[in-house]
C-alpha positions as CSV (number, residue, x, y, z in Angstrom):
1,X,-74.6,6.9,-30.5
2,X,-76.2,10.0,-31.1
3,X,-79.3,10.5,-33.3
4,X,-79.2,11.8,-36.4
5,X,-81.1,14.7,-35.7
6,X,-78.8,15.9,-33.2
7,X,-75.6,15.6,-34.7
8,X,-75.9,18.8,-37.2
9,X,-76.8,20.8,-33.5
10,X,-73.7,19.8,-31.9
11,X,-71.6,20.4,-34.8
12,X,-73.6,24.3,-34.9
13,X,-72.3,24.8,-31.5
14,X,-69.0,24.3,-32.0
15,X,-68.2,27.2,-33.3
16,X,-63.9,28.0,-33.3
17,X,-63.0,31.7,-32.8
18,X,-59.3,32.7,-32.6
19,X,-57.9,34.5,-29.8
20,X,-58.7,37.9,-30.7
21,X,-61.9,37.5,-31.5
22,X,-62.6,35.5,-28.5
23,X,-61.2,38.4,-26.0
24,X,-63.7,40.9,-28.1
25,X,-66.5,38.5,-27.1
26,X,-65.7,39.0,-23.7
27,X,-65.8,42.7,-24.1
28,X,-69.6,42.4,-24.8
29,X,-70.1,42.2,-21.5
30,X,-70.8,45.9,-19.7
31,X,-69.1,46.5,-16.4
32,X,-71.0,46.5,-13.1
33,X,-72.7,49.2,-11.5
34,X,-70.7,51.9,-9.1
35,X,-70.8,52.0,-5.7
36,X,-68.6,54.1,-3.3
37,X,-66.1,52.7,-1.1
38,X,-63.7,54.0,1.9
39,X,-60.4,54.6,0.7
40,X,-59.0,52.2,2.9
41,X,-61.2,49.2,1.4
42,X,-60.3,50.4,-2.6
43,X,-57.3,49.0,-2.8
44,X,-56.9,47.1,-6.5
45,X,-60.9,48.1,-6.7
46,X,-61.4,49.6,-10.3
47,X,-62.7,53.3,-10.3
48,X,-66.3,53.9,-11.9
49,X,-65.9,57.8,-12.7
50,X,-63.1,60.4,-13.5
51,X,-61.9,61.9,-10.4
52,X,-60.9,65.3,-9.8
53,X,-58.7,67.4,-7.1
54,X,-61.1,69.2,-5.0
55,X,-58.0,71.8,-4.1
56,X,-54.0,72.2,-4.5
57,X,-51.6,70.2,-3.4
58,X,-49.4,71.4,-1.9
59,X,-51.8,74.1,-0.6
60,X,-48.8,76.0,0.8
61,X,-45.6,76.5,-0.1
62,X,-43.6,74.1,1.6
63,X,-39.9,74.0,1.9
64,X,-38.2,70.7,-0.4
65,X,-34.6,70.4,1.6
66,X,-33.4,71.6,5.5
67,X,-31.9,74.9,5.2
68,X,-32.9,78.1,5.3
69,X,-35.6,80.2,3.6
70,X,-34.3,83.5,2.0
71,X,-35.4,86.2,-0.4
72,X,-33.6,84.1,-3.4
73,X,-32.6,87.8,-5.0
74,X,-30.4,88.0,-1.3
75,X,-27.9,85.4,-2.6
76,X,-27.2,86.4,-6.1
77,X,-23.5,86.3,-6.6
78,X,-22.8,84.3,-3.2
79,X,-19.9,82.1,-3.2
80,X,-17.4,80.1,-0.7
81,X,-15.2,83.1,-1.7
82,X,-17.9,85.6,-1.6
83,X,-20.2,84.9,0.7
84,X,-23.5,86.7,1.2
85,X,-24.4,87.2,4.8
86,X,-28.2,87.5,5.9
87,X,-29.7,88.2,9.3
88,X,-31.1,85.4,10.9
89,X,-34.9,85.5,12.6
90,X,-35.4,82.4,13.8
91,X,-37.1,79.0,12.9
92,X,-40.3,77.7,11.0
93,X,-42.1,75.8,13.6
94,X,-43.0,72.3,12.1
95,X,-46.7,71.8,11.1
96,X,-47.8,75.6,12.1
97,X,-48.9,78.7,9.9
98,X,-46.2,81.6,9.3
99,X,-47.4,85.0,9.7
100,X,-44.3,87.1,10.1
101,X,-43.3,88.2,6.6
102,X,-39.7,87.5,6.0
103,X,-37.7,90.9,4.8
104,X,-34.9,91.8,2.8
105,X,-32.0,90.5,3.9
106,X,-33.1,88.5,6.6
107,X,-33.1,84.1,6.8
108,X,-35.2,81.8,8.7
109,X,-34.2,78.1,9.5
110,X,-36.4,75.3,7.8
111,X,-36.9,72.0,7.6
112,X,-38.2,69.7,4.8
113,X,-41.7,70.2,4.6
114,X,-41.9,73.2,6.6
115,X,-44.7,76.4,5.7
116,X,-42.1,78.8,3.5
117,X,-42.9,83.0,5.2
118,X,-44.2,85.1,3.6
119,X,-41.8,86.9,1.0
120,X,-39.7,84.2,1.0
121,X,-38.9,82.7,-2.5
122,X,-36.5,79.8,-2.1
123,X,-34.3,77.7,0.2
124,X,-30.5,77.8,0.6
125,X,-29.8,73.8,1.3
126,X,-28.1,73.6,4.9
127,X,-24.6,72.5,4.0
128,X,-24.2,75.9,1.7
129,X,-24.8,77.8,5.4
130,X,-22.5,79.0,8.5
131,X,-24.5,80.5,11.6
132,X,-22.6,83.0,13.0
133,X,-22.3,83.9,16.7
134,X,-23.3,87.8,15.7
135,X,-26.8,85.7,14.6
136,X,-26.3,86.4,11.0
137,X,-25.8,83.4,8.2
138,X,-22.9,83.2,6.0
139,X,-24.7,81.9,2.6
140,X,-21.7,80.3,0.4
141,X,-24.2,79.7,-2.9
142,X,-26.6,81.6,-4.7
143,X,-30.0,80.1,-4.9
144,X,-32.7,81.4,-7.8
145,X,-36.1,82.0,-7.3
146,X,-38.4,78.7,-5.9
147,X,-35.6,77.0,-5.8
148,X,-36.1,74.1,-3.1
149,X,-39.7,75.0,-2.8
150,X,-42.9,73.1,-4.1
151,X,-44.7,75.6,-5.4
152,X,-49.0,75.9,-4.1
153,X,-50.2,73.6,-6.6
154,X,-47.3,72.2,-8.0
155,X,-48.0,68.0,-7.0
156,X,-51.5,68.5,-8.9
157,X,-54.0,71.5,-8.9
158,X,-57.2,72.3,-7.9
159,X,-59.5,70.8,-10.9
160,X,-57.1,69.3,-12.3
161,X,-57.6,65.3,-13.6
162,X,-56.2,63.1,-10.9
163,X,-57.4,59.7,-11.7
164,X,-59.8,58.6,-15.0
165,X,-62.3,55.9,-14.8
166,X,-61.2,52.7,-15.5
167,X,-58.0,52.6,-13.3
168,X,-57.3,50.1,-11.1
169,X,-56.1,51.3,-7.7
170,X,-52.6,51.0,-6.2
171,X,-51.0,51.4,-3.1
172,X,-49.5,54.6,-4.2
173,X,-52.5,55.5,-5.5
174,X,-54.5,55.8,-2.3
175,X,-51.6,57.9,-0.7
176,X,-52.8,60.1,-3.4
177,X,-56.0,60.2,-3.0
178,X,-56.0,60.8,0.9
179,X,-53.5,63.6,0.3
180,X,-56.3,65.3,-1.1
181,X,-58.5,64.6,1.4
182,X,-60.7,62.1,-0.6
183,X,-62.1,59.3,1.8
184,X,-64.4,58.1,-0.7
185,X,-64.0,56.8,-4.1
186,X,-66.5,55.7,-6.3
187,X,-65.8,51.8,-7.9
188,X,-67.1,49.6,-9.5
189,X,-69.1,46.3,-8.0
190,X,-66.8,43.7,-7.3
191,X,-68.2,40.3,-9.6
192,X,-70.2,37.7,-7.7
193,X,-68.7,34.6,-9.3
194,X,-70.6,31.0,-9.2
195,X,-68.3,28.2,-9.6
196,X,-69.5,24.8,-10.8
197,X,-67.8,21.7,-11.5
198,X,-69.2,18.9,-13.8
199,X,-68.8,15.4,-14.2
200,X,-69.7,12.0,-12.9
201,X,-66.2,11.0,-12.5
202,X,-65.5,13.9,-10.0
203,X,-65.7,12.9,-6.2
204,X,-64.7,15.3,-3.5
205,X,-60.7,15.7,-2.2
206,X,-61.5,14.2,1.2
207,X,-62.1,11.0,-0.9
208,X,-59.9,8.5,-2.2
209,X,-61.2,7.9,-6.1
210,X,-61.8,4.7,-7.3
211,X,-61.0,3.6,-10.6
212,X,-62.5,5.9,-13.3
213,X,-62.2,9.0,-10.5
214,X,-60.6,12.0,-10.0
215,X,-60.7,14.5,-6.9
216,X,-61.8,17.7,-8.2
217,X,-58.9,19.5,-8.9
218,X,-60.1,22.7,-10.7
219,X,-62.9,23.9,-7.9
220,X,-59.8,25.1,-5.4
221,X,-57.5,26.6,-7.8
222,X,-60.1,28.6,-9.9
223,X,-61.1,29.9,-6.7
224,X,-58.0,31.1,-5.4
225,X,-57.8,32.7,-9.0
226,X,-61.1,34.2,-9.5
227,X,-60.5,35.6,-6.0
228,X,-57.1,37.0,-6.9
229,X,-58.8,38.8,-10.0
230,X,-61.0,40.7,-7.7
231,X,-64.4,38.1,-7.6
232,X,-66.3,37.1,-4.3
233,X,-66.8,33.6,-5.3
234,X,-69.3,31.1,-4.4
235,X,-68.9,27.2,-5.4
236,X,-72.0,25.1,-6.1
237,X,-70.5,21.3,-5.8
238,X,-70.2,19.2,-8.5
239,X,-73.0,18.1,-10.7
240,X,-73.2,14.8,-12.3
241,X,-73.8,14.1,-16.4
242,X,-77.4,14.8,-15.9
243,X,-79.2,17.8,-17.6
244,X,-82.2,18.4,-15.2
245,X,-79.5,18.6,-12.3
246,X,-77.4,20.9,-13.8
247,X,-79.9,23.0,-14.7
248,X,-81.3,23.5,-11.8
249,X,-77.5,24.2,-10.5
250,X,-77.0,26.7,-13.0
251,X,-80.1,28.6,-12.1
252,X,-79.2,28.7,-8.6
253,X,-76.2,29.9,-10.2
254,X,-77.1,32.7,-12.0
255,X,-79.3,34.0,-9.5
256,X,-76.6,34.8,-6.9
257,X,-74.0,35.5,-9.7
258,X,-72.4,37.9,-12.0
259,X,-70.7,35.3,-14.1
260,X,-70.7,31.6,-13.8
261,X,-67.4,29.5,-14.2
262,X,-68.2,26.3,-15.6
263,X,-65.1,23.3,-14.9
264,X,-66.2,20.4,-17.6
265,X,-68.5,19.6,-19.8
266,X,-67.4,22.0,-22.7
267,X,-66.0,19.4,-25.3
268,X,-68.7,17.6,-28.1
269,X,-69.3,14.4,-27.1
270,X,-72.4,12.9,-25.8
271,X,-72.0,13.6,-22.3
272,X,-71.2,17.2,-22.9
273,X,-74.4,18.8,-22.1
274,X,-73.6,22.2,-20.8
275,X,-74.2,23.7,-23.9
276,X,-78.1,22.4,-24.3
277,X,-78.2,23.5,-21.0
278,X,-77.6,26.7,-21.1
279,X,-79.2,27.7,-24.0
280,X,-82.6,26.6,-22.7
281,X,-82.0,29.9,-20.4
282,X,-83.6,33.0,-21.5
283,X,-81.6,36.0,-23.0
284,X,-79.3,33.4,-24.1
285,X,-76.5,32.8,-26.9
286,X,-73.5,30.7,-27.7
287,X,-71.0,33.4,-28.4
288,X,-68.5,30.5,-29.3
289,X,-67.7,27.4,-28.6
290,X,-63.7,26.4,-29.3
291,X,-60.9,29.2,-29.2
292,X,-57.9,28.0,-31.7
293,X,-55.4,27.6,-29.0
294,X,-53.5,24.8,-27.0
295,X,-54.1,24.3,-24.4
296,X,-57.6,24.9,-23.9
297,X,-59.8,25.0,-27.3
298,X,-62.9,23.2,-26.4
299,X,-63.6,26.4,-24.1
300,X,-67.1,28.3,-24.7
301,X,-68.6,31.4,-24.0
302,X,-72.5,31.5,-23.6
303,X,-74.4,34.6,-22.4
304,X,-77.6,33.5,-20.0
305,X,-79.8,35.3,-18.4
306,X,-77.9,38.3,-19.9
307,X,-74.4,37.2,-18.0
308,X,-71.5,35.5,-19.3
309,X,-70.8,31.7,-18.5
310,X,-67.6,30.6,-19.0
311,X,-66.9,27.1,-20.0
312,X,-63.8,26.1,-19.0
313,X,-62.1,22.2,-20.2
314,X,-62.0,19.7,-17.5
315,X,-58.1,19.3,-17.8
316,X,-56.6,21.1,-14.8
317,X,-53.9,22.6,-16.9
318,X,-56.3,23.3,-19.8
319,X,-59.1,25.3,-17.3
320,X,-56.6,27.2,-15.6
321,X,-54.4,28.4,-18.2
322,X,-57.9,29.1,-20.1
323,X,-58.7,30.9,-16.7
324,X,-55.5,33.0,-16.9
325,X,-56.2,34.0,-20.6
326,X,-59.7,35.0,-20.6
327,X,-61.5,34.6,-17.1
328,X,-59.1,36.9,-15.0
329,X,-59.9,39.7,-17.8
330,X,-63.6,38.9,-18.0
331,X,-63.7,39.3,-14.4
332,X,-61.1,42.5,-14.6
333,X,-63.5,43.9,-17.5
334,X,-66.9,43.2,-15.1
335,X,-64.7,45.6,-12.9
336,X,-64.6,48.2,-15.5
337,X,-60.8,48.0,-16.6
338,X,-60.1,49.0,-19.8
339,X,-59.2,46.1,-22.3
340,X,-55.7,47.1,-23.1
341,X,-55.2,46.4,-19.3
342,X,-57.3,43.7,-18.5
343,X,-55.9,41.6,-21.1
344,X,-52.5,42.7,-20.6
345,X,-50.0,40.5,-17.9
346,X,-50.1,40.8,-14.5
347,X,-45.8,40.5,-15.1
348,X,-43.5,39.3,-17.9
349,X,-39.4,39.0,-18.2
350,X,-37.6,38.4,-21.6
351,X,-36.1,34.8,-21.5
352,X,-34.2,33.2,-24.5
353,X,-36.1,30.0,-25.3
354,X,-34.1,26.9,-23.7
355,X,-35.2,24.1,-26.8
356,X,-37.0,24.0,-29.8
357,X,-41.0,24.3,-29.6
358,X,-42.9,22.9,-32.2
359,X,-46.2,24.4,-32.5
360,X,-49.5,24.0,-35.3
361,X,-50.1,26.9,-37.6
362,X,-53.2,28.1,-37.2
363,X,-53.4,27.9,-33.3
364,X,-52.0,30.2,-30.6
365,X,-50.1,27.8,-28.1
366,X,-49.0,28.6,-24.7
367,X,-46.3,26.5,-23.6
368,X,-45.2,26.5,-20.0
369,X,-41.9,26.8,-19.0
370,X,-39.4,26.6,-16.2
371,X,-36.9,29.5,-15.7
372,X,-33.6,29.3,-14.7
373,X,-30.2,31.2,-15.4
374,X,-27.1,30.3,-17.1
375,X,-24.3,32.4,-18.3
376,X,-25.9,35.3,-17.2
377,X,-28.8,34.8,-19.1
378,X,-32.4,33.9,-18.6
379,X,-33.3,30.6,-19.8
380,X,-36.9,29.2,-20.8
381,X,-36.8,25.7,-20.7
382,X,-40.1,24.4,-22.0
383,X,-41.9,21.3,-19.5
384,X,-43.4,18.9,-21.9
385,X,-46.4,17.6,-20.6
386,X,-50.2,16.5,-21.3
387,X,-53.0,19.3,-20.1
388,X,-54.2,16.8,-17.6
389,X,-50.6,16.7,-16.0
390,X,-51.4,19.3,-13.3
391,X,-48.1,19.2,-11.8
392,X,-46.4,20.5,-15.1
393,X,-48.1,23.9,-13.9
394,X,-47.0,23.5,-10.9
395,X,-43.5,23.2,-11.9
396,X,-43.9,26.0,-14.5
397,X,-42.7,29.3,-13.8
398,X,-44.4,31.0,-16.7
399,X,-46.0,30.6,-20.4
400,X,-44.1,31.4,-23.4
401,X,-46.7,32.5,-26.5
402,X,-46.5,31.0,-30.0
403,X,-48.1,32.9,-32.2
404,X,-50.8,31.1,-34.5
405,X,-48.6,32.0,-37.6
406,X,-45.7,30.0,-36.4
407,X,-44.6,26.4,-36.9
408,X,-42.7,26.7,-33.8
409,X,-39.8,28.3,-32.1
410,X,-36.3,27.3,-32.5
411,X,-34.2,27.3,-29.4
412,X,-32.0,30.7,-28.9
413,X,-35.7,32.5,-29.7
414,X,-36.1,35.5,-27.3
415,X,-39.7,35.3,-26.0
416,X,-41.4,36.9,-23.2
417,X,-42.6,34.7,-20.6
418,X,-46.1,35.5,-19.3
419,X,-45.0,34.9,-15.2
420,X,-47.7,32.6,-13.0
């Protein structure tokens, strides 16, 4: 039984913060420094400054169909009945600069992507064309002017905005950027992330646990996770129920890392030390302890050493759902993203709800469920289950969001379902 003197302390810590407010806790944290990357090793890294184009793209005008490139004022009035007929010169080599000026009346043959001449102003597309043995072109449609072309500049121009800070990079994206001829970008640091379990009933996979055990679950999936949201992560074993132990974990901890993930330990009880722990670091706060939402609430939030430690429940279901909500953005955030998207899904579908949820007012519930289709429809069919029932995750396809001012959902509900 705890002291008397220590009871009013635990109950300060414990400290309940709805979801909103929790995700602007997390935002209290600045993003990493910058440092510049090859384009080829930026892929999903998170840019740290506004880039630019450094010139025009296209920076020629290029030909958009195979055909033929013609004075565009040449065709005015042509038709299948009325054909316009045009002196042919000859061919745009491929990949090759165009000196010859194209005249009045004459045509040259072009393919997509090809250097438009000189005095050229559009492109007849190659079906609307007859090559004649006389070497003249019988053009049976009028084209106007640019027509067919991409225009110098016309994909972006010198100068002009390409990317702003913030953006996480895509495939496409770095198509993009080479095009332009930038080979470096600069991006934010990717997060060192320390990942501790806690807990003296926690023994290692290889082992079989004896009564009162449990293989640590959450060390394997929160690292495939935190690695997913763009972390290079470092595990630090698991550290018995004892304060001087997990102290000097922690420290190890926070000297390698940019944010600490912390599996256990988080709910009040008298084995729940993480938060004394922590505290006794310098630079350090309980930002909250306890987000109104199921599953998950006993989660905290502690800044040490001036860097976040999350505290994450020892439930499987509970830490990595918790992890979903609020670690992948902290960790997306470290990166530089902007809140609206690091908070936002990865990908969601509309579903219509497959059996009443009940649900608490006053608490924001995630309730996982299993997709399927029926009558053309997508179903959500909710997995009841316990947040130490890992395999209810496992089954789950997604998480449907009841919003704290509901009693529940009634069956029929379209809801959007937050995919895994």
């Amino acid at each position: 039984m705890p002291r008397a003197h220590e009871i009013p302390k635990l109950r300060s810590f414990f400290r309940v913060v709805t979801t909103e407010e929790a995700r602007g806790h997390l935002g209290r944290f600045p993003p990493l420094p910058g440092e510049k990357v090859r384009v080829q090793r930026a892929f999903r890294r998170v840019l740290a400054e506004d880039l630019f184009a450094p010139e025009d793209l296209p920076h020629f005008a290029r030909a958009n169909m195979d055909g033929y490139a013609v004075h565009a004022a040449d065709t005015f009035g042509a038709s299948p009945s009325q054909p316009a007929y045009l002196r042919l010169v000859g061919s745009v080599p491929m990949g090759r600069a165009v000196r010859r000026e194209l005249e009045r009346g004459e045509a040259v043959r072009i393919s997509t992507g090809g250097m438009l001449p000189p005095g050229a102003d559009a492109v007849v597309m190659l079906e609307y064309v007859d090559e004649l043995p006389d070497s003249t072109v019988e053009v049976q449609r009028s084209v106007s002017p640019w027509e067919n072309v991409v225009r110098v500049g016309e994909d972006i121009a010198r100068g002009k905005l390409v990317f702003r800070r913030g953006r996480r990079l895509r495939a496409r994206d770095l198509g993009a950027l080479t095009g332009l001829g930038i080979l470096e970008v600069p991006v934010h640091r990717r997060p060192r992330v320390a990942l501790v379990s806690t807990g003296d009933e926690i023994v290692s996979p290889s082992r079989k646990p004896k009564p009162g055990q449990v293989r640590n679950v959450n060390e394997f999936s929160l690292r495939a996770m935190a690695e997913e949201a763009g972390g290079i992560v470092r595990s630090f074993g698991v550290v018995p129920d004892d304060a001087d132990k997990l102290r000097h974990t922690l420290a190890r901890a926070l000297e390698f890392a940019d944010a600490v993930l912390l599996s256990g330990g988080s709910s009040v009880g008298t084995k729940d030390i993480a938060l004394d722990v922590i505290t006794s670091f310098p630079d350090s706060e309980v930002l909250f302890h306890g987000i109104s939402i199921a599953p998950g609430k006993p989660t905290i939030l502690c800044r040490a050493l001036g860097k976040p430690v999350l505290g994450l429940p020892g439930h499987p279901v509970s830490a990595l759902v918790i992890f979903e909500l609020f670690g992948a953005p902290l960790l997306r955030l470290l990166q530089g993203e902007r809140p609206e998207e690091a908070f936002a899904p990865d990908r969601t579908v509309r579903a219509v709800l497959g059996q009443n949820v009940a649900s608490q007012p006053g608490r924001e519930d995630y309730v996982r469920v299993r997709l399927e289709r029926q009558d053309g429809r997508l179903r959500a069919v909710p997995i009841p289950a316990k947040s130490a029932a890992v395999f209810s995750l496992v089954q789950a396809d997604g998480l449907v969001r009841v919003p704290a001012s509901a009693e529940g959902l009634e069956s029929g509900t379209e809801v959007e379902v937050r995919l895994l």
